[in-house]
ZAMARGU-4260 file (C-alpha; in steps of 0.2 Angstrom, whole numbers, plus 5000, padded with zeros to 4 digits):
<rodrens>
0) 5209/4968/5052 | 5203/4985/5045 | 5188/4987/5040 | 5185/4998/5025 | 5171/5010/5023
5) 5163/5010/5005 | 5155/5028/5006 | 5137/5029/4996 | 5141/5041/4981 | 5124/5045/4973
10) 5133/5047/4954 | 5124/5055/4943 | 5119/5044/4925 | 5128/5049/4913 | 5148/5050/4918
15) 5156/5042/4903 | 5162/5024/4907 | 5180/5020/4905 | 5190/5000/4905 | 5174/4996/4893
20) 5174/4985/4876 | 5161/4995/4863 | 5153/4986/4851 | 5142/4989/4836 | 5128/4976/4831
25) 5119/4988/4815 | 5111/4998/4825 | 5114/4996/4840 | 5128/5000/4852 | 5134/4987/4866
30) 5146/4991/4878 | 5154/4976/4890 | 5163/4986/4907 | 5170/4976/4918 | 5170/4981/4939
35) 5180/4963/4944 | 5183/4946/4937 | 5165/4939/4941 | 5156/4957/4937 | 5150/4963/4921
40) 5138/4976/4916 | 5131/4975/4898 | 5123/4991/4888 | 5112/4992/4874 | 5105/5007/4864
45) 5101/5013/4850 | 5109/5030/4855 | 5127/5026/4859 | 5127/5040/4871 | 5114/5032/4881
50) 5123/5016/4879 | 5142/5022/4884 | 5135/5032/4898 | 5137/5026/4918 | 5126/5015/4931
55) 5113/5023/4937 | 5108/5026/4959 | 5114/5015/4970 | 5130/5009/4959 | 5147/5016/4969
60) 5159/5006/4963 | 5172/5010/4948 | 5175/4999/4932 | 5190/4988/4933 | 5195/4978/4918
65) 5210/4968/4928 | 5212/4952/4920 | 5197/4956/4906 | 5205/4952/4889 | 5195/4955/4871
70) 5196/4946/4854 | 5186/4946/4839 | 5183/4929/4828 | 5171/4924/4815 | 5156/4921/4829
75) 5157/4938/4838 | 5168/4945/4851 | 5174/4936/4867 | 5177/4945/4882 | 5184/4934/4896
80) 5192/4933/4913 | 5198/4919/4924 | 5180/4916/4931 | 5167/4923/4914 | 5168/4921/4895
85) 5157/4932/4889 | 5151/4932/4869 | 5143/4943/4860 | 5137/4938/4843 | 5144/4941/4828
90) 5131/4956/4818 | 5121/4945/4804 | 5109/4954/4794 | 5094/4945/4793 | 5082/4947/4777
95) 5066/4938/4778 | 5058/4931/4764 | 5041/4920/4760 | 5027/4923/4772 | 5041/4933/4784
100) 5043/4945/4774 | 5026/4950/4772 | 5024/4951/4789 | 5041/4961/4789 | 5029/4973/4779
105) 5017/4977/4792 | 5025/4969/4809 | 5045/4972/4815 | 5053/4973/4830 | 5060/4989/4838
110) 5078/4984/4838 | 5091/4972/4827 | 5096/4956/4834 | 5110/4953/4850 | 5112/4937/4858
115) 5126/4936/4872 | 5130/4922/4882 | 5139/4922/4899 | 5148/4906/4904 | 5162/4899/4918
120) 5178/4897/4910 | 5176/4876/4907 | 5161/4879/4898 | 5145/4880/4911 | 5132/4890/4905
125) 5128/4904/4916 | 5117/4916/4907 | 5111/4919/4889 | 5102/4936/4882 | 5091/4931/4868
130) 5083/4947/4865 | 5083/4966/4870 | 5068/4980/4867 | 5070/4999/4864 | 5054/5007/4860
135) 5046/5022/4860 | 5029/5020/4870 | 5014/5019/4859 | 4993/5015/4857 | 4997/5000/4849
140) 5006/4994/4869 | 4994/5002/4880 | 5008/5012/4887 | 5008/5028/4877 | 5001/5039/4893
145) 5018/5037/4900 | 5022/5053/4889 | 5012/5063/4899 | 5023/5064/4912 | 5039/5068/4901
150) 5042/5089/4901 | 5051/5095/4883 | 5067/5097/4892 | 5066/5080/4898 | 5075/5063/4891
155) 5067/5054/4878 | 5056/5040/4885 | 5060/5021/4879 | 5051/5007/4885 | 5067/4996/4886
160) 5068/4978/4892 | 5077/4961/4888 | 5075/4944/4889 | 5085/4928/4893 | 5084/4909/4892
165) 5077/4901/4906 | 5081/4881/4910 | 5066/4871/4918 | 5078/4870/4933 | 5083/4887/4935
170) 5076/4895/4951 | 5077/4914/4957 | 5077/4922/4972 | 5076/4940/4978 | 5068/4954/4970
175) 5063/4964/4983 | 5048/4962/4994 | 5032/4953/4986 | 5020/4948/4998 | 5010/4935/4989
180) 5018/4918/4997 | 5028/4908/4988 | 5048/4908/4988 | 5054/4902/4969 | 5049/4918/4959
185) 5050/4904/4945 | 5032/4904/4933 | 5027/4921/4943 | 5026/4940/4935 | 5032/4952/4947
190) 5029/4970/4947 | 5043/4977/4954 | 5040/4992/4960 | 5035/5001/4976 | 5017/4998/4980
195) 5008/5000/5000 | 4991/4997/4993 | 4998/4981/4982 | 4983/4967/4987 | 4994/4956/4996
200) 5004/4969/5007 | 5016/4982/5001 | 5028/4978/4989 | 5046/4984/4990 | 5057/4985/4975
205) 5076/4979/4974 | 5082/4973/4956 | 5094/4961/4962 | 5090/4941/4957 | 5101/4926/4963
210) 5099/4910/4954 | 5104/4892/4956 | 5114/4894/4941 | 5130/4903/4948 | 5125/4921/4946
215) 5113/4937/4951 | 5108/4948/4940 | 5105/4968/4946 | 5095/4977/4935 | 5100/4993/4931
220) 5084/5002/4930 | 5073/5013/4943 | 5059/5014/4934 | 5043/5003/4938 | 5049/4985/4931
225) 5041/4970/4925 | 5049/4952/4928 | 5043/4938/4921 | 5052/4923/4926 | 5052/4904/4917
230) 5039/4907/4906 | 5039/4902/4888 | 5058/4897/4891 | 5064/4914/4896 | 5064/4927/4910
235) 5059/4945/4904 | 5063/4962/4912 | 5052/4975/4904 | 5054/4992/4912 | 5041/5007/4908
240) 5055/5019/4907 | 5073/5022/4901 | 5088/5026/4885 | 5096/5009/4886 | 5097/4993/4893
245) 5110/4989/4907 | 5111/4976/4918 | 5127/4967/4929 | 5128/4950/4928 | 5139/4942/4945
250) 5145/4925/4942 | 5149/4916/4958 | 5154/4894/4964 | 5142/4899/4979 | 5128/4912/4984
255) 5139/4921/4998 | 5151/4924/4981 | 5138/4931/4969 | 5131/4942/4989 | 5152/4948/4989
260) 5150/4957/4973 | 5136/4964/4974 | 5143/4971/4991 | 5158/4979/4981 | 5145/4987/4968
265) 5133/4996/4981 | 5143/4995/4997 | 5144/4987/5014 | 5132/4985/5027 | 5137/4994/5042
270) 5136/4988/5059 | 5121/4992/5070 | 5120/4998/5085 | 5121/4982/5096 | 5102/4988/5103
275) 5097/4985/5085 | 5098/4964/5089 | 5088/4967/5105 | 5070/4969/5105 | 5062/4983/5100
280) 5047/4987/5108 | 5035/4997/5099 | 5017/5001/5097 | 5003/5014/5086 | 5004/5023/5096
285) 5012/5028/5113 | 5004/5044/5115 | 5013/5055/5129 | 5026/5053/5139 | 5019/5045/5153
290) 5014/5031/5145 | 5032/5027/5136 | 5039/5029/5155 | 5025/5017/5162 | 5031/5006/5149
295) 5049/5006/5151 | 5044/5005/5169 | 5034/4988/5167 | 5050/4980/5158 | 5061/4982/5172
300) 5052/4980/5186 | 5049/4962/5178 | 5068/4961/5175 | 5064/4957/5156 | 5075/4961/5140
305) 5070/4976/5131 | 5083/4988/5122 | 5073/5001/5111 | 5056/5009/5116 | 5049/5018/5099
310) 5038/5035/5099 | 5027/5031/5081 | 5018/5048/5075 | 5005/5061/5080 | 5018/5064/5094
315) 5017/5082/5085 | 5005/5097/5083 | 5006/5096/5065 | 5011/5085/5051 | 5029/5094/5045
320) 5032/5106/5062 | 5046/5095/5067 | 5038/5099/5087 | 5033/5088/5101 | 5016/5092/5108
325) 5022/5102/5125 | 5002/5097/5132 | 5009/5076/5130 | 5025/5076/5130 | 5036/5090/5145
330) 5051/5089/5144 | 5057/5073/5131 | 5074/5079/5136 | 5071/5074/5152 | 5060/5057/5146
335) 5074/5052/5137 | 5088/5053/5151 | 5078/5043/5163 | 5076/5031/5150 | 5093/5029/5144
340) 5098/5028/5164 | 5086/5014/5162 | 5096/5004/5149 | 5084/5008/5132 | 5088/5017/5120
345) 5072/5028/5111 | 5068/5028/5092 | 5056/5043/5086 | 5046/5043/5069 | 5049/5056/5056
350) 5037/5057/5041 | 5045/5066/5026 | 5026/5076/5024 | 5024/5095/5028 | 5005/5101/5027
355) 5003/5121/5024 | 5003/5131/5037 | 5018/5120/5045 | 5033/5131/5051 | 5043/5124/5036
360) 5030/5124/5024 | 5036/5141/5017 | 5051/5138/5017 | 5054/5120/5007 | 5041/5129/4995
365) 5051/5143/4992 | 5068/5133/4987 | 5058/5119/4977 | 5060/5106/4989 | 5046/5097/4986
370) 5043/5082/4975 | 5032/5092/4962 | 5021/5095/4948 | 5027/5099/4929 | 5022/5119/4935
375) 5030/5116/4951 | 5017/5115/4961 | 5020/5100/4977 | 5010/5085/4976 | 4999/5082/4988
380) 4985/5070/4990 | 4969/5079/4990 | 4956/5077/4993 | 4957/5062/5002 | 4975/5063/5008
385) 4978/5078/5016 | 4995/5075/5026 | 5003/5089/5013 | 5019/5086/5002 | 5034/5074/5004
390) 5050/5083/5002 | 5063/5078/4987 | 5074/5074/4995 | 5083/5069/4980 | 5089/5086/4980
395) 5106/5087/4989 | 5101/5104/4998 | 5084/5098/5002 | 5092/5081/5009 | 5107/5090/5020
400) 5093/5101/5026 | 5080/5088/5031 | 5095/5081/5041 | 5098/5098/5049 | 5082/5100/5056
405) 5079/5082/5061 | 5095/5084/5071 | 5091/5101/5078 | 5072/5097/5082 | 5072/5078/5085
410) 5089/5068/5090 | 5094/5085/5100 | 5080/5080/5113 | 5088/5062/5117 | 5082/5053/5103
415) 5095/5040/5097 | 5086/5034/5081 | 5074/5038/5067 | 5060/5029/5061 | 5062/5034/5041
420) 5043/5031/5038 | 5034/5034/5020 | 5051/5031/5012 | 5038/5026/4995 | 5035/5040/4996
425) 5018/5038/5001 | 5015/5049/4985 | 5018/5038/4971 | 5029/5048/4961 | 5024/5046/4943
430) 5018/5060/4933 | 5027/5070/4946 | 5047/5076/4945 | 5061/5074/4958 | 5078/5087/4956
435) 5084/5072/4948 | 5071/5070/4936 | 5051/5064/4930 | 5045/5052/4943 | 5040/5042/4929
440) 5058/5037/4926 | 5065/5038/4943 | 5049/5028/4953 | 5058/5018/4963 | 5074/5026/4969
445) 5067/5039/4983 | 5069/5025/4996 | 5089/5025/4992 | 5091/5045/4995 | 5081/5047/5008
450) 5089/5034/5020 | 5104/5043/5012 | 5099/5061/5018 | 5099/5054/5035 | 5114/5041/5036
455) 5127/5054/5028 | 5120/5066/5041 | 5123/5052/5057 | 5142/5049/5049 | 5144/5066/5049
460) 5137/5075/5065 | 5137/5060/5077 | 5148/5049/5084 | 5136/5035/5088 | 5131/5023/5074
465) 5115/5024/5061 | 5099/5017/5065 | 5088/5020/5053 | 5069/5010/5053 | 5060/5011/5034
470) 5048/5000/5026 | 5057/5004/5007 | 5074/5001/4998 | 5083/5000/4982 | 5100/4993/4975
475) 5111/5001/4988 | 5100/5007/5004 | 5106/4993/5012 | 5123/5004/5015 | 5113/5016/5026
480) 5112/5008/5042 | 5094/5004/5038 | 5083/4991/5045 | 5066/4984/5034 | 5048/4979/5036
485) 5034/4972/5027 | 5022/4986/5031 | 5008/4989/5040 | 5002/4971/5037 | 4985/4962/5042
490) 4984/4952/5059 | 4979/4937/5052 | 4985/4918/5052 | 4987/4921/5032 | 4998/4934/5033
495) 5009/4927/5047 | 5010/4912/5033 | 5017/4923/5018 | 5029/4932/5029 | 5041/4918/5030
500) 5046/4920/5011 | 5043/4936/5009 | 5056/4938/5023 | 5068/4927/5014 | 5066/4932/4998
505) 5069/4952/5004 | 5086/4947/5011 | 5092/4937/4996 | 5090/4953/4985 | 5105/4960/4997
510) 5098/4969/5011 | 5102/4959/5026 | 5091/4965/5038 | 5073/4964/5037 | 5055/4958/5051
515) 5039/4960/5051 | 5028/4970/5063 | 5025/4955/5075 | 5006/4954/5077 | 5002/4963/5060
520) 4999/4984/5059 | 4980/4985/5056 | 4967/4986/5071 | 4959/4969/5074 | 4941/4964/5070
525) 4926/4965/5080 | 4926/4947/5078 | 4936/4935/5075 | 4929/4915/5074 | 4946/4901/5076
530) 4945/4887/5065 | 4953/4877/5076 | 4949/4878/5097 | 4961/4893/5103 | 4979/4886/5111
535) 4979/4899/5122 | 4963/4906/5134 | 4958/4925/5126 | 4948/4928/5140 | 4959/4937/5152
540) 4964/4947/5136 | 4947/4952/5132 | 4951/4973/5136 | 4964/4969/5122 | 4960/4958/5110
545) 4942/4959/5111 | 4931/4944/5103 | 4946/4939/5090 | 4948/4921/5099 | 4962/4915/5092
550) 4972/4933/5093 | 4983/4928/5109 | 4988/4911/5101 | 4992/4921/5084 | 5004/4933/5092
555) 5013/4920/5100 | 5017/4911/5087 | 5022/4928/5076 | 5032/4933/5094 | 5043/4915/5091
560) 5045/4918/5073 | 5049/4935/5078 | 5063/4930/5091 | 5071/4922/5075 | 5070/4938/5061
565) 5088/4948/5061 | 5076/4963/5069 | 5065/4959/5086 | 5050/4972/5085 | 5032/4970/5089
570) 5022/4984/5083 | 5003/4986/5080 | 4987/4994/5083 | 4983/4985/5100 | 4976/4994/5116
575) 4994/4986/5125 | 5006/4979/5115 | 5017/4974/5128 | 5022/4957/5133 | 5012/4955/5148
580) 4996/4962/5137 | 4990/4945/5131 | 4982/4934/5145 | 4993/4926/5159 | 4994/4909/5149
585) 5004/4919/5133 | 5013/4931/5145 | 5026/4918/5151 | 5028/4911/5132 | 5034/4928/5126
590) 5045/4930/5143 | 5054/4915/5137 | 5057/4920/5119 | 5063/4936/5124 | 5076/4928/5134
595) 5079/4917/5122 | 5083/4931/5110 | 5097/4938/5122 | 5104/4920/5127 | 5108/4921/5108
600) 5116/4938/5106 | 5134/4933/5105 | 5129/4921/5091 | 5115/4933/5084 | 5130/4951/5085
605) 5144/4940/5076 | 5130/4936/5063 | 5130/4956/5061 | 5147/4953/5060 | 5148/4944/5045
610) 5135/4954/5035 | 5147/4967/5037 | 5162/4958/5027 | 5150/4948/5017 | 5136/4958/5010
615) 5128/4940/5013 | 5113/4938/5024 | 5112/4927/5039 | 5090/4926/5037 | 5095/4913/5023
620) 5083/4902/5012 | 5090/4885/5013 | 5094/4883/4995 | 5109/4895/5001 | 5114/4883/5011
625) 5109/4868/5001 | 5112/4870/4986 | 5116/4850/4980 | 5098/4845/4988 | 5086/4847/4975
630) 5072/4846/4987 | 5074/4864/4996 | 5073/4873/4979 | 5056/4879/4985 | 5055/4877/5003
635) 5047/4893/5009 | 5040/4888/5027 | 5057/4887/5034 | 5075/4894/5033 | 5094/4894/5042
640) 5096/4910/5055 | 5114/4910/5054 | 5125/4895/5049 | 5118/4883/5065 | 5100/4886/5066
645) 5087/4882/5056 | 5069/4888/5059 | 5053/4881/5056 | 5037/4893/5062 | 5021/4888/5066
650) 5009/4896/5055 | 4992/4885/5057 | 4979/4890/5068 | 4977/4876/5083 | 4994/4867/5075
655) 5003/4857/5090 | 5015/4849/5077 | 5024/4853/5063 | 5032/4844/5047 | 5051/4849/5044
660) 5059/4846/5030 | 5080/4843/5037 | 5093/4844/5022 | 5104/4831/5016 | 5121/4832/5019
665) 5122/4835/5038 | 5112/4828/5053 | 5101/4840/5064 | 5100/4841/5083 | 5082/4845/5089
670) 5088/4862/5099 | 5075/4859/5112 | 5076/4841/5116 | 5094/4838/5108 | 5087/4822/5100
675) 5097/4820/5085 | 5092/4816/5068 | 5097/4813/5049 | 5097/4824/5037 | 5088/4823/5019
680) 5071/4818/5025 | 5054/4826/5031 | 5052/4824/5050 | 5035/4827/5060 | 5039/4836/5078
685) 5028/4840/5092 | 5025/4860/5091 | 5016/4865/5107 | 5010/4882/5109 | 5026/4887/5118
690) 5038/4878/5107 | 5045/4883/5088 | 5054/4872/5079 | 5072/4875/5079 | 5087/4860/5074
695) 5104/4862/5077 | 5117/4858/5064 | 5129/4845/5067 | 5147/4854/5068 | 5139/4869/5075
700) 5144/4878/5089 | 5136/4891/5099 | 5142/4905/5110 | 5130/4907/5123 | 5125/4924/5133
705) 5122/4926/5151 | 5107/4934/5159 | 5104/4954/5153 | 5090/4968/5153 | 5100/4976/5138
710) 5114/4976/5127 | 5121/4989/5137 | 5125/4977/5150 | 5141/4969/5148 | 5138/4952/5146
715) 5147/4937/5148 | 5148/4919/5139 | 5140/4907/5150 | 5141/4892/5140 | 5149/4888/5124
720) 5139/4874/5116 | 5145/4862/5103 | 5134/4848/5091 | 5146/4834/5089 | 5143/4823/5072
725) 5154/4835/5062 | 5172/4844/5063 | 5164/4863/5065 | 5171/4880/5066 | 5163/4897/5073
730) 5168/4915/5075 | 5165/4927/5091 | 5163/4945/5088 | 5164/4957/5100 | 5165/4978/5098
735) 5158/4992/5107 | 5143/4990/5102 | 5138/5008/5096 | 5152/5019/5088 | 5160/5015/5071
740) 5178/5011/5080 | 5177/4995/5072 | 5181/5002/5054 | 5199/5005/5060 | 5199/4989/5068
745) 5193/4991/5083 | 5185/4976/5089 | 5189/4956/5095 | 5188/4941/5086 | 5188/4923/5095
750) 5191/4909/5082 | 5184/4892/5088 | 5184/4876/5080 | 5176/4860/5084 | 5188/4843/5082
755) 5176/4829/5080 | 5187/4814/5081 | 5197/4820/5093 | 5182/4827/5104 | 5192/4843/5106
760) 5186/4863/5106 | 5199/4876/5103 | 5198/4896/5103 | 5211/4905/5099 | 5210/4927/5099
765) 5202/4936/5112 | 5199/4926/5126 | 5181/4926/5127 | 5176/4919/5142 | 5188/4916/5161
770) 5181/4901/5166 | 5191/4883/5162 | 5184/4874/5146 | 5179/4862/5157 | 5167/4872/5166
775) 5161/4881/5150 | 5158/4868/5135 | 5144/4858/5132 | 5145/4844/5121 | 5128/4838/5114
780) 5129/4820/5107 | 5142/4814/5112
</rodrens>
């Protein structure tokens, strides 16, 4: 099998669409353009230019009208393939009259009437457009200062939106990041757009929605975006900037569908480095060399898992000089060898802000590389801010030269891969321009070309694959061998609690890979009182954790949940942030769920695997999963890692048990105790401090790894175990773990399947594992 490489094309708007149906509704223009059998985009505007024009960033796929046919009747025009029918409304020309009319006098709407409706091709209703808007902003809205940062040259600026019928039984998922706690975006407004001071924790904007209906919808639209879901009947996207409205609807039987094309319209997610599952150990900040060696040191002289140590900021002499400070950090050249002779592999931050007086300054000032002013001048964020001016890295030079002199001045001292940070950017762009245009307009796209810069430049110059660590994206940036997080969240039991479906709702919107900084960002307070009597003793901590009683206990419990994210990190602003920092009673808890997480590696690579070829993610709500159980429409608390596990954290202060809700459809096997249990019911289990609820599903089967410090050591299956009660089959990926070989094929595939009745495992492929069946299955339940 060949993988094939989706390349990220960042299109300029504005290439003319071809395979398209154009329609005219009065005044209005609405073009239907086809990019597969279950993927259309729709365009309104009241400028057919605008409306005839192409996607906008983070689009990289081509029209493709295969199997589309068009006819025109009496009701409208009817654009079908064999898995959408798609009507547009015939144009009717409405003249009020009575009291309507009078109110016509004074009142009207900004643009005439288009209703579309999307169904399956036996008649389900999938999606229905009720209304659109195209308005110029205005005093009367509140949203006339939005001018202000429109230059003459500029486009016109709309206020465009649309809205659609909403059954009482629809719910959506996705949308980005939004930290405020619930899972059902359903009777919610969310602002999507990128926000690090949003109350609640940074909000993280990707326009993509899945529904229980059969589709997603992408917005096509990067300007700061308002959704309003369920209310009043209807779901309403109202975005602040823009010359048309365009949306792709992707209809699909099941959610892993609907995740396949949006994979085909904004690219695949490429293979990680096989470090990338391991644990990730990181801190604010590891200030000098010594202290990264000592570190690395303490991991394996415990003989515990660890694959990438991270350098956060202020490693330098000044924001933007692209140095390392010679007084703290020798010879990194030398730091990183031993290290990589050590089995880790070493991440470094790079913060896209140059100060004056930097080396570069000059120099990105002089070509207009900045993110700027209407004059040209660079923002900056005096008075208060004063870390200089993010480069635009929009700008194709200013991107290829950001690269450069990363490569030249960072990865060429050993690094292997980039912590992207303040990928906002951290200067929140409106009123200011890109090289592609008012930041107004363009608000949340810098996320997209700045992972870009920096991926293009691995695929090009390096042989080993991307990593790339930011706490932004858009439609799209999951192509860029990027990894997420929430930001620099609170350490605090309630944050801990809204993680879980922010986590799960960040993923659905297409972007597999996503975690949290285990133990929250911020630096602790002075004092902390429990409300329940602490799990684990602080008092052997104190040097660390200081009077927050509870801490120990809460980062245990983050540490388990963290074990079970698609990313392993913990980061924060702790004295010691290292496993055996937080009392001897919690120091044995986190051995354990770092092993754990390397016991699971085969399972947890192969899940990699299929985000690959899917564009699916394997951090999945359960109503991916479940989709005929009504009762896991809003289940937030807990969710499937991969196709076998499902995982309940712990959340509560003081909580030694913890309420499960199991779906219907399947029975579960309690992972540690292999006690077996029915699905479609709510279950109580016994949650002690050293234990996270974790069931098994029946049919399942689970590669198992032996004993390693790294994922550079080879490692070999030591058990292969399977969870009778159900015929099951499972997939073993293997590859080489950090070059990008397997697009041509290079890599193993062991196919196993699990025959209940019979009571009989088979594998066929690669031969994954030497040893007799006999010696290396486990049957659980039988």
């Amino acid at each position: 099998m060949v993988c094939m490489l989706v390349a990220l094309v960042l299109t300029a708007p504005g290439a003319v669409a071809q395979e398209s149906v154009v329609l005219t509704r009065q005044d209005a223009t609405v073009m239907l353009e086809p990019y597969a059998p279950n993927i259309l985009r729709v365009t309104l505007s009241l400028r057919k230019k605008d409306a005839v024009s192409g996607p906008g960033y983070g689009i990289t796929a081509h029209p493709s009208a295969a199997g589309w046919t068009h006819e025109a009747n009496e009701q409208g025009d009817v654009y079908r393939s064999s898995q959408m029918v798609v009507t547009v409304g015939a144009s009717h020309k409405w003249t009020p009259t009575g009291t309507a009319a009078d109110i016509a006098k004074f009142f009207s709407g900004s643009t005439p009437g288009v209703g579309i409706s999307f169904k399956t091709p036996d008649g389900k209703d999938l999606l229905s457009m009720q209304g659109w808007q195209m308005s110029v902003p205005n005093h009367k809205d509140g949203n006339a200062d939005v001018l202000y940062d429109r230059r003459p040259t500029d486009d016109d600026f709309f206020e465009v939106g649309a809205s659609f019928f909403s059954s009482k039984d629809e719910h959506y998922y996705g949308l980005g990041q939004n930290q405020e706690g619930f899972l059902d975006r359903r009777n919610h407004v969310i602002r999507c757009a990128h926000d690090y001071d949003a109350p609640s924790g940074q909000s993280v904007c990707v326009p993509f929605v899945v529904t229980n209906y059969g589709y997603g919808l992408l917005w096509d639209n990067p300007s700061k975006t308002t959704v309003a879901f369920g209310f009043n009947d209807q779901t309403r996207w109202t975005s602040q900037v823009g010359q048309r409205v365009s949306f792709f609807v992707i209809a699909g039987k099941t959610y892993d569908e609907i995740y396949e094309g949006y994979r085909l319209l904004t690219g695949s997610v490429p293979m990680l480095p096989k470090s990338a599952y391991g644990y990730i150990q990181c801190k604010q900040r590891y200030s000098s060399q010594e202290e990264v060696l000592d570190v690395a040191k303490g991991y394996r002289e415990r003989h515990l898992p660890a694959d990438v140590l991270v350098v956060d900021w202020f490693y330098y002499t000044k924001m933007g000089q692209m140095d390392m400070d010679p007084v703290k950090w020798p010879d990194p050249v030398a730091m990183n060898k031993q290290l990589h002779a050590m089995g880790f592999h070493t991440m470094i931050s790079v913060w896209p802000r140059f100060v004056p007086g930097s080396r570069y300054y000059d120099t990105l000032l002089h070509n207009g590389w900045f993110m700027h002013l209407a004059d040209g001048t660079p923002t900056n964020g005096l008075p208060y801010d004063r870390a200089g001016s993010d480069i635009d890295t929009t700008n194709p030079d200013a991107a290829k030269w950001y690269w450069d002199t990363i490569r030249d001045n960072i990865l060429s001292k050993g690094f292997d891969s980039i912590w992207a940070d303040e990928t906002e950017p951290d200067l929140p762009p409106n009123g200011s321009y890109f090289h592609i245009g008012p930041g107004t307009e363009y608000f949340n796209v810098y996320p997209l070309f700045h992972t870009a810069a920096i991926y293009d430049g691995f695929r090009r110059d390096l042989k080993t694959r991307a990593l790339i660590l930011a706490r932004d994206a858009y439609t799209g940036a999951q192509h860029n061998g990027a990894i997420f997080w929430s930001s620099d969240i609170s350490p605090n039991w309630d944050t801990l609690r809204r993680q879980v479906p922010t986590g799960i709702n960040f993923v659905a919107s297409g972007m597999p890979y996503w975690s949290t900084d285990i133990g929250g960002w911020q630096y602790l307070p002075a004092y902390h009182k429990p409300e329940h009597p602490p799990l684990i003793d602080p008092s052997d901590a104190r040097e660390n954790v200081g009077h927050y009683d509870d801490y120990p206990e809460l980062y245990v419990r983050w540490f388990e949940y963290g074990a079970f994210q698609p990313n392993f990190r913990s980061h924060g602003s702790r004295n010691h942030n290292e496993v055996w920092s937080y009392g001897k009673q919690a120091e044995p808890i986190l051995e354990k769920y770092l092993r754990l997480r390397y016991e699971l590696m085969p399972y947890i690579y192969t899940l990699g695997y299929d985000a690959h070829e899917t564009g699916a993610p394997f951090m999945r709500g359960l109503f991916m999963d479940f989709p005929k159980d009504p009762k896991v429409a809003n289940i937030g608390d807990e969710y499937m890692f991969g196709p076998a596990l499902l995982v309940a954290p712990v959340t509560e202060q003081g909580a030694t048990t913890r309420s499960v809700y199991l779906p219907a459809g399947t029975d579960w096997y309690n992972f540690w105790t292999n006690e077996r249990v029915h699905g479609g019911q709510r279950v109580t289990v016994a949650a002690p401090i050293d234990t996270i609820p974790v069931f098994v599903r029946a049919g399942s089967i689970l590669a198992l790894g032996a004993p390693v410090e790294s994922t550079n050591e080879k490692q070999a299956i030591a058990k292969v175990r399977v969870y009778s009660g159900a015929d099951g089959d499972a997939v073993l990926y293997q590859d080489d773990g950090s070059t990008y070989d397997y697009e041509q094929g290079k890599f193993e595939l062991t196919r196993m399947h699990w025959n209940d009745t019979e009571g009989e495992l088979t594998a066929t492929g690669y031969k994954a594992w030497s040893k007799p069946d006999s010696e290396m299955v486990e049957v659980i339940g039988k």
